[in-house]
N, C-alpha and C positions, 0 to 999 in steps of 0.2 A: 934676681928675678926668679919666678918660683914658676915651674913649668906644672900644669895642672893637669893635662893629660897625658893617661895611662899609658904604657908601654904596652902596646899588643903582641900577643904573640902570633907569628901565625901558625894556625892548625894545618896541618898534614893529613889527607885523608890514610886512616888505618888499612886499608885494602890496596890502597894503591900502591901504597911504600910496600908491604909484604907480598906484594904481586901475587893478590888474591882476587880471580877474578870472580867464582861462584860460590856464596856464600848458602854455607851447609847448616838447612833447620834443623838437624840431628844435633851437632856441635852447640849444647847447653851454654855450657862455660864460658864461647866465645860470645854466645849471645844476651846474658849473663853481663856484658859491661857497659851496652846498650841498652840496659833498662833501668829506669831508677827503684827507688826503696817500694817505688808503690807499682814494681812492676809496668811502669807504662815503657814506649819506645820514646827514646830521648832525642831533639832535634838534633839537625844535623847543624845547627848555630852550634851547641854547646860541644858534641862528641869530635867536630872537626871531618867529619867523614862528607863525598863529594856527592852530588846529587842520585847520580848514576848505581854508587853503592846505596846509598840509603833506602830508593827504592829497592833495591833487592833487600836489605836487611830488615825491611817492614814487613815482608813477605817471607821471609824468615822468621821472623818473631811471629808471625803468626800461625805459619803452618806449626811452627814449634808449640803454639797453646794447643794447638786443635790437636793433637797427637800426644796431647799432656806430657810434654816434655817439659813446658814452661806454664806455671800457672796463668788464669786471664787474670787475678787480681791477688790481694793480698791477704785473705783473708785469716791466716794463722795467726795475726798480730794482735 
């Protein structure tokens, strides 16, 4: 018999496991793997990370455009 569904994994929020409570809009790099190719902020279904941090990581991503750390869009491509 052929089992048809997928094995999930479960995700781990990234902040919680590094016991990282406030999440820094200066820190490019870190914010950086929360966005995809077109620069948007990526759900917190796909990066695994928990309600609580993603509200603050949205607000990170943002203050990070507005202070041109991060671009708003992609447009070099």
């Amino acid at each position: 018999m052929i089992n048809d569904s997928p094995i999930k994994k479960v995700k781990t929020c990234f902040f919680c496991t590094n016991n990282i409570n406030e999440i820094d809009y200066k820190d490019a790099a870190l914010l950086r793997k929360f966005v995809n190719s077109y620069l948007k902020i990526l759900p917190k279904k796909r990066t695994g990370v928990c309600s609580w941090h993603q509200r603050k990581l949205a607000v990170a991503v943002k203050r990070a455009r507005i202070m041109a750390l991060l671009p708003f869009n992609d447009s070099q491509r």
